[in-house]
N, C-alpha and C positions, 0 to 999 in steps of 0.2 A: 168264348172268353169274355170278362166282365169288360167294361168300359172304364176305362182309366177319366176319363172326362168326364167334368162335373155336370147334373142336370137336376132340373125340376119338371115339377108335373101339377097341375092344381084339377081338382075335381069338386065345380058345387053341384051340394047334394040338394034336394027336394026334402022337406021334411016327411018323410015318407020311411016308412021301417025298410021295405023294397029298397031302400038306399045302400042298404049294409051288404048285399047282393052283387049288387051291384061296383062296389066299394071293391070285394073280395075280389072279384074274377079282372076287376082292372089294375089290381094290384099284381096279379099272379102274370096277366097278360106283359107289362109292362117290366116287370122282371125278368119275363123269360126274354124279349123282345133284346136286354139289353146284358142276358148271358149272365144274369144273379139268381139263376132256377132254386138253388139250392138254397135261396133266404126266403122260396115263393111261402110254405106254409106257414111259418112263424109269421112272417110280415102280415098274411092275409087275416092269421088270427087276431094279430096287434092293431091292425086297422081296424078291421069288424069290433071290437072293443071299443075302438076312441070314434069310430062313426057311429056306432048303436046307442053309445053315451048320449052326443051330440044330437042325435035324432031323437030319444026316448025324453030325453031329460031339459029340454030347452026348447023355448019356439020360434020360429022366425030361421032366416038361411044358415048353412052350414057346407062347411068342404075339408076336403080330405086334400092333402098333400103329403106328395113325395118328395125328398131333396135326397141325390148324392154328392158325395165329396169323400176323396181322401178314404176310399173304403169303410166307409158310414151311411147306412140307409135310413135317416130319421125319415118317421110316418109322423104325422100330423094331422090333428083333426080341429080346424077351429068352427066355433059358432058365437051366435050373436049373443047370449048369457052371459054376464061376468061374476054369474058364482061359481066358488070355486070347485073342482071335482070332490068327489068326495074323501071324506078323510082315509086315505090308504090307511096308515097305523090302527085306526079304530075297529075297522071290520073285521068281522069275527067269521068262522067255517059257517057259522048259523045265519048269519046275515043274511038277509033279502034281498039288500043293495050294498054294493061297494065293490064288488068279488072282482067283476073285472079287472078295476084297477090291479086289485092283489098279481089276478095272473099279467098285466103288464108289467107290473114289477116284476116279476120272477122271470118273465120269458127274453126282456127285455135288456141291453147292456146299460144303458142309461134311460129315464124319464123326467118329465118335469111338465111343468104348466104357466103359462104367465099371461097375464090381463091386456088387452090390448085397448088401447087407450088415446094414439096416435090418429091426425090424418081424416076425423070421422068416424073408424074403425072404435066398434067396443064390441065388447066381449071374451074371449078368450084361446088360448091355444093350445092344446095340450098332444105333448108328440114323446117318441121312444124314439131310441136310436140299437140299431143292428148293425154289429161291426162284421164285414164279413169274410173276417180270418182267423 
């Protein structure tokens, strides 16, 4: 049975592609751990997406988090870059680069991305939310 109580999870990544691996089976781990098995493969795809982003596309640290609340599974992946993801609306079936985002939009109940700018912190954070009802 899912966990009615709210939690989080932070995971920094290495720049390293071996990240996105790694990323996936802690995501599935930690869903199943807390009785949300049934949001394990979408969540794993939607991470592996905003980690492989983060890793392939920027240099310097990066992490993956998890937040639940209120039957909402936002994944999140920030890194130290503060350009922004690519233009979803633009990408094309032909494209080289941007697809992911497409398929977070699509798999996705909510997305979004914002600058971090607070505190020391720069660069950015880009997360989806999975309602899971």
């Amino acid at each position: 049975m899912p966990t009615t109580e709210p939690w989080n999870y932070a995971l920094h990544i290495p720049q390293d592609v071996r990240a996105v691996t790694v990323c996936r089976r802690t995501v599935r781990l930690i869903l199943t751990l807390h009785g949300l098995i049934r949001l394990a493969d979408v969540a794993e795809l939607l991470a592996a997406e905003l980690v492989s982003n983060a890793v392939r596309h920027t240099k310097g640290p990066a992490a993956l988090r998890l937040h639940w609340r209120a039957g909402v599974l936002r994944i999140g992946a920030w890194d130290a870059s503060p350009v922004p993801p690519y233009d979803v609306e633009a990408a094309s079936a032909e494209a080289e680069a941007g697809r992911g985002l497409v398929l977070v939009r699509a798999c996705a109940d909510d997305w979004g991305w914002h600058p971090l700018r607070q505190g020391g912190d720069t660069g950015k954070y880009v997360w989806c939310d999975l309602a899971a009802g």
